[in-house]
ChimeraX commands (.cxc) that place a marker at each C-alpha (Angstrom):
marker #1 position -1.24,0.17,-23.46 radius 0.5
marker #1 position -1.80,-3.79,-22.14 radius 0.5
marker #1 position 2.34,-3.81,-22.34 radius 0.5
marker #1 position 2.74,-1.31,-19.50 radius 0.5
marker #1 position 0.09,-3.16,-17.02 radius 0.5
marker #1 position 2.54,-5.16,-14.82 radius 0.5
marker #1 position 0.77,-7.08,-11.66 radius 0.5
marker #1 position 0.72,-5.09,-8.82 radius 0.5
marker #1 position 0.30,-1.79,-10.33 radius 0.5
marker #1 position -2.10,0.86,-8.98 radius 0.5
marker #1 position -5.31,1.30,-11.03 radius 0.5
marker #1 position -8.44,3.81,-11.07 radius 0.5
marker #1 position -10.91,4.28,-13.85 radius 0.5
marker #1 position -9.96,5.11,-17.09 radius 0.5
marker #1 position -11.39,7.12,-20.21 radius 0.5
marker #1 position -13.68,4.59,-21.19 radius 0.5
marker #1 position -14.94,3.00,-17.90 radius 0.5
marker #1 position -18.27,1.22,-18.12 radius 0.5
marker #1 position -18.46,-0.89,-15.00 radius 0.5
marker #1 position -20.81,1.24,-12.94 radius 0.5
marker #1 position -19.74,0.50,-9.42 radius 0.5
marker #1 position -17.70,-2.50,-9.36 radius 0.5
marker #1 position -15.02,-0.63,-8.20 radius 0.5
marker #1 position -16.48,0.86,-5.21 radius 0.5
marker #1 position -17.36,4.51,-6.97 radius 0.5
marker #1 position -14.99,6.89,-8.64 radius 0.5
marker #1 position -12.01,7.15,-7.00 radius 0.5
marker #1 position -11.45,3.70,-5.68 radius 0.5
marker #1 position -7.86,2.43,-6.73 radius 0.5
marker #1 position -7.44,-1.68,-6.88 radius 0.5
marker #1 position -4.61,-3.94,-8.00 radius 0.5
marker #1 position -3.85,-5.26,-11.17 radius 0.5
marker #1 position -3.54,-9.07,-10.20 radius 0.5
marker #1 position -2.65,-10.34,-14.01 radius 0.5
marker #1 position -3.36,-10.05,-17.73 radius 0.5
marker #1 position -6.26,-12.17,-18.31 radius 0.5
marker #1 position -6.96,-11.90,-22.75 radius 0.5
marker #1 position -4.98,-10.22,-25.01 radius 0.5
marker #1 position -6.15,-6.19,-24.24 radius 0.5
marker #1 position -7.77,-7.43,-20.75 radius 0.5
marker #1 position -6.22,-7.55,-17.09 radius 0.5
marker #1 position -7.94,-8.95,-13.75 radius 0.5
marker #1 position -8.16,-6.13,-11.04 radius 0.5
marker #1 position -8.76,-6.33,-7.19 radius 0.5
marker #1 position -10.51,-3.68,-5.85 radius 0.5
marker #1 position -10.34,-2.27,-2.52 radius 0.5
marker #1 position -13.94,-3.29,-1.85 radius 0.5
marker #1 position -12.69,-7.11,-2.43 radius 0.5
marker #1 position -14.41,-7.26,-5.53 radius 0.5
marker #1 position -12.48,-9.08,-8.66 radius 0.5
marker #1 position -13.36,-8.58,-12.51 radius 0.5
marker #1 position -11.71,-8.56,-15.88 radius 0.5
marker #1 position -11.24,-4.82,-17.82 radius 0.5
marker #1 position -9.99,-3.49,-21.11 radius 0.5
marker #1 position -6.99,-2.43,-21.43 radius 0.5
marker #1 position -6.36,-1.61,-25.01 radius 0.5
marker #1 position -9.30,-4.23,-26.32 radius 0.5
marker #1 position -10.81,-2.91,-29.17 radius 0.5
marker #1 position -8.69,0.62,-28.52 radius 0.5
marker #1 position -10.83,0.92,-24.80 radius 0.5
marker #1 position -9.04,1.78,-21.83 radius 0.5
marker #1 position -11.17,1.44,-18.81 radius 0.5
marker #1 position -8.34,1.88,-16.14 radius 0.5
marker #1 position -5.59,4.36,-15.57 radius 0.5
marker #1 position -2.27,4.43,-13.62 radius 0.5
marker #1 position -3.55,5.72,-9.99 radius 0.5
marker #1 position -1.07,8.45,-8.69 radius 0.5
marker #1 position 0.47,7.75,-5.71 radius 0.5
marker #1 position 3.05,9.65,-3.20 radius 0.5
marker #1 position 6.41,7.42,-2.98 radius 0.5
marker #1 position 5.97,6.35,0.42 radius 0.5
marker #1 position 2.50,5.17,-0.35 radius 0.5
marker #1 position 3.85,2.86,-3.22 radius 0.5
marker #1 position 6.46,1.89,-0.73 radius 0.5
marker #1 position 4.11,0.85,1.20 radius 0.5
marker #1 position 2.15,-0.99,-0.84 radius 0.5
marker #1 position 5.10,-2.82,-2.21 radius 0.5
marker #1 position 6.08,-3.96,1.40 radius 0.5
marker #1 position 2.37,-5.77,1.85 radius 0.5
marker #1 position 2.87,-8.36,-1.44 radius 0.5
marker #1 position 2.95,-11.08,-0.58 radius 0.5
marker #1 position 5.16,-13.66,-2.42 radius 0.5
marker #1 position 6.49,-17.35,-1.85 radius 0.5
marker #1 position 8.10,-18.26,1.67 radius 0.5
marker #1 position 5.80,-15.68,3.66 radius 0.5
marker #1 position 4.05,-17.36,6.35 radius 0.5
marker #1 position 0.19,-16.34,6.09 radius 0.5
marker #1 position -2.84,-16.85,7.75 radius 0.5
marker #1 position -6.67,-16.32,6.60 radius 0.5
marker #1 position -7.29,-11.96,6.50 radius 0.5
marker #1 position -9.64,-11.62,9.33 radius 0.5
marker #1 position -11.42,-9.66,7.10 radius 0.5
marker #1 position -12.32,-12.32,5.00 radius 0.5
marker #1 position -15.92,-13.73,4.75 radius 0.5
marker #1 position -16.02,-17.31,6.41 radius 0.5
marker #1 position -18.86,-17.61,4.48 radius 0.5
marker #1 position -16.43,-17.39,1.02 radius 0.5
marker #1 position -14.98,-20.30,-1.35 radius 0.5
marker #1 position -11.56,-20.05,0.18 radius 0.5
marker #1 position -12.57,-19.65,3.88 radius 0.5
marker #1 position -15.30,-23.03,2.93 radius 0.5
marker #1 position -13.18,-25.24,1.17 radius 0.5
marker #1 position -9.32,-24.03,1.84 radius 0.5
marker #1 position -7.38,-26.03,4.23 radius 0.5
marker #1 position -6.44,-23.32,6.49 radius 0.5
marker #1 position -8.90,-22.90,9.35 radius 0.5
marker #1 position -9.21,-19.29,11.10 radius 0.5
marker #1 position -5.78,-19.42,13.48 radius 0.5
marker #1 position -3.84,-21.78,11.51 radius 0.5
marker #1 position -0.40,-20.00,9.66 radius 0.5
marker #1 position -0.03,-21.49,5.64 radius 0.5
marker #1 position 3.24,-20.95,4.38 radius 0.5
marker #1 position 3.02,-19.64,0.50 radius 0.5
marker #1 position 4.92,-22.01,-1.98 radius 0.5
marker #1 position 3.90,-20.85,-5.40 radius 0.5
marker #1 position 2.59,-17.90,-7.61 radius 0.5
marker #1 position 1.65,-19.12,-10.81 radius 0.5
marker #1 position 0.31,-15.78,-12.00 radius 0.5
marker #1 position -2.73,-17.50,-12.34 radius 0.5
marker #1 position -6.32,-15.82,-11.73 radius 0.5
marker #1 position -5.81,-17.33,-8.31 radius 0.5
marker #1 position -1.94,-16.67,-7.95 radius 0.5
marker #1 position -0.89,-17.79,-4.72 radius 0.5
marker #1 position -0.52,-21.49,-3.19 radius 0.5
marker #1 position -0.37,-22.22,0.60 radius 0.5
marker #1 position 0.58,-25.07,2.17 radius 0.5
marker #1 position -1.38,-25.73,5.61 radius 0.5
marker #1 position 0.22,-26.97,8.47 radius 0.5
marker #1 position -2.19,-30.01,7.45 radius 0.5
marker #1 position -0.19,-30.62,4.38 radius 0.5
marker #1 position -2.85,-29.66,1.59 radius 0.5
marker #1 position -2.56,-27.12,-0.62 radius 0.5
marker #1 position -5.15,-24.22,-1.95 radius 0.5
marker #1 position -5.19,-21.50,-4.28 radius 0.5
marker #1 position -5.87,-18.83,-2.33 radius 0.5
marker #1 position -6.33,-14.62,-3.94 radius 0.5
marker #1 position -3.87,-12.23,-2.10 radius 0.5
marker #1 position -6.38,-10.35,-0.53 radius 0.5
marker #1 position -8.05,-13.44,1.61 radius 0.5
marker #1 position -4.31,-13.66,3.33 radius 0.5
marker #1 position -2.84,-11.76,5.67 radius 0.5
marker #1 position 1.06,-11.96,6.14 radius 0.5
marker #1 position 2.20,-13.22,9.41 radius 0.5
marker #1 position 4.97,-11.58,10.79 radius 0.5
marker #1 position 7.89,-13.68,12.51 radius 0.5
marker link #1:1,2 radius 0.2
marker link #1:2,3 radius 0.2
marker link #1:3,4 radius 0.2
marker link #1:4,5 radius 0.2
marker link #1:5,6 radius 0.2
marker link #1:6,7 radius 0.2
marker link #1:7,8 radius 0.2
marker link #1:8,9 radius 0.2
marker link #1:9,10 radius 0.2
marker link #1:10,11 radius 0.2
marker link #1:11,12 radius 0.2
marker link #1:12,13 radius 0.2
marker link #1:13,14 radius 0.2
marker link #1:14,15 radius 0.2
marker link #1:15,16 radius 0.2
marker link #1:16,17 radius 0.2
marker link #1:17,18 radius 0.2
marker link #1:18,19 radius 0.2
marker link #1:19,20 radius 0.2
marker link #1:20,21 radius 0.2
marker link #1:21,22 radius 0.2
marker link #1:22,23 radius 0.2
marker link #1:23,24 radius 0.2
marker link #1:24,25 radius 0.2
marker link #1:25,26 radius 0.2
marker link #1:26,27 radius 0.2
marker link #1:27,28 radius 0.2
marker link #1:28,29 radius 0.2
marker link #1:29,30 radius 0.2
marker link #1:30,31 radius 0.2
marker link #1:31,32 radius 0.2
marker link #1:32,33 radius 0.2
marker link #1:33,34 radius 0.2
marker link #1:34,35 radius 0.2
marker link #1:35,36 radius 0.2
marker link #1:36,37 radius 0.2
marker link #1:37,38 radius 0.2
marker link #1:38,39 radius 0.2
marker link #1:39,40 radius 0.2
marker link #1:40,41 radius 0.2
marker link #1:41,42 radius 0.2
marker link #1:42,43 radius 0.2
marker link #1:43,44 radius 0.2
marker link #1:44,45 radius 0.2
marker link #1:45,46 radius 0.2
marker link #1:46,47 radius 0.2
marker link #1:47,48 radius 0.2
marker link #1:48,49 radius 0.2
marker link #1:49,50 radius 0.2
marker link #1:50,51 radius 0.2
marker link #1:51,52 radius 0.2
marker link #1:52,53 radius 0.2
marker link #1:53,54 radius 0.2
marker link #1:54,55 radius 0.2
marker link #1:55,56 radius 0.2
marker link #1:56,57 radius 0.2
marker link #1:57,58 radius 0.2
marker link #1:58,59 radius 0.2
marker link #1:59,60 radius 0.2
marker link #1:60,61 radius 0.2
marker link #1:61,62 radius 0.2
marker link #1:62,63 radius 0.2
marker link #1:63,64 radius 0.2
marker link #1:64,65 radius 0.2
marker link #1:65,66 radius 0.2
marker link #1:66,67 radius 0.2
marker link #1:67,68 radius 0.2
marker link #1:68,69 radius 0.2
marker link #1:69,70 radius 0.2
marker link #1:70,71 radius 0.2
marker link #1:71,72 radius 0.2
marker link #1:72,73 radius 0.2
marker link #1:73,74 radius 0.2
marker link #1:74,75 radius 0.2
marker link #1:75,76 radius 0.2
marker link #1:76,77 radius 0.2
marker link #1:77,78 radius 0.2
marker link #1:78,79 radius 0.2
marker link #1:79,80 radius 0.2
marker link #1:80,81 radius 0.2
marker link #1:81,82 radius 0.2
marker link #1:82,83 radius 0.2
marker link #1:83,84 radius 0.2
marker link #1:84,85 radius 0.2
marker link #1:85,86 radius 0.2
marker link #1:86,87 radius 0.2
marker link #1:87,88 radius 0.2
marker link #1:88,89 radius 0.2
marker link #1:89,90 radius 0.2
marker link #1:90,91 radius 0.2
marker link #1:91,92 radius 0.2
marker link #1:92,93 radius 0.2
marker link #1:93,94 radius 0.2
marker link #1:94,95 radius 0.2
marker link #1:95,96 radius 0.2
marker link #1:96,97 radius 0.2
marker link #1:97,98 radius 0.2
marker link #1:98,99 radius 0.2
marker link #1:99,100 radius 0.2
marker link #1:100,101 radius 0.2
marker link #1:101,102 radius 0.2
marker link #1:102,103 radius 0.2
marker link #1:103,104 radius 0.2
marker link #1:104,105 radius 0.2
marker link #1:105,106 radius 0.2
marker link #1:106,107 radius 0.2
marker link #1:107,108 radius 0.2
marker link #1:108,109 radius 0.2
marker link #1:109,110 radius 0.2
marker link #1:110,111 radius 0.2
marker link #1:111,112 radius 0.2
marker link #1:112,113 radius 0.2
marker link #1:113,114 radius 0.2
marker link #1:114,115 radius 0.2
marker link #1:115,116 radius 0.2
marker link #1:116,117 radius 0.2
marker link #1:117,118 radius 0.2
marker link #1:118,119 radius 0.2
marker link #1:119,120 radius 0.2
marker link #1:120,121 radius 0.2
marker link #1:121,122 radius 0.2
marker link #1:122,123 radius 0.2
marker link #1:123,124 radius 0.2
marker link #1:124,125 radius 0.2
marker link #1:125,126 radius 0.2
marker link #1:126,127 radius 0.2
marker link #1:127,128 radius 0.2
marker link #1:128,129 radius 0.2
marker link #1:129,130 radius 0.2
marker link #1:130,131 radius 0.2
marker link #1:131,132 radius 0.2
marker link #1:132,133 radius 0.2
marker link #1:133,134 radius 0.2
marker link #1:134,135 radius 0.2
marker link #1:135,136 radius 0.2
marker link #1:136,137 radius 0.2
marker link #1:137,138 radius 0.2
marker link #1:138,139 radius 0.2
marker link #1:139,140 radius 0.2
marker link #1:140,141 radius 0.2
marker link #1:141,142 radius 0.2
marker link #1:142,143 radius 0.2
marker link #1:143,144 radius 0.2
marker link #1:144,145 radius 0.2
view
């Protein structure tokens, strides 16, 4: 039911997946980053890819609660990033990407986060420039102090 997907939760695919392999193939977990339409939620999947999926639209459920040990979902929970973390770009991230193009943080530089929105691009970083960008969660990574 769309009223138990919280952002951040673990997901996998569900009874009535239909996405082929936007997920990465069966068994790839991602992140539910918000609810996006009344029965729909926005996902991040461990393969970077981003998409929209039912959740209780029209009675489909294409995702399902991934099961997790308790010191995995500790982990997990300790990697969110939220506002006040200093961050830089992942070095994972594609410099060939919208954020890495036209973002004001440059590979090197440390953004501090000042806002999440809960938008489909939740989390705005300051530069050391002074400009702001909407930047996903998964084209960050924290900086530790």
């Amino acid at each position: 039911d769309e009223t138990n997907i919280q952002r951040g939760l673990r997901v996998i695919r569900g009874r009535d997946w239909m996405w082929e392999e936007q997920d990465g193939g069966a068994g790839s977990s991602g992140t539910v980053l918000m609810k996006t339409f009344p029965g729909w939620v926005q996902v991040e999947w461990a393969n970077g890819r981003v998409g929209n999926y039912r959740a209780g639209a029209d009675g489909k459920y294409d995702l399902e609660l991934a099961r997790t040990s308790t010191s995995a979902a500790k982990s997990y929970s300790s990697r969110w990033l939220s506002p006040g973390d200093r961050v830089m770009l992942s070095p994972s991230l594609s410099f060939d990407s919208e954020e890495a193009m036209f973002g004001p943080l440059e590979p090197g530089d440390v953004g501090v986060i000042i806002k999440d929105d809960g938008s489909s691009v939740p989390l705005e970083v300051r530069a050391p420039c002074g400009k702001t960008w909407f930047y996903r969660p998964s084209s960050l990574a924290l900086v530790e102090s």
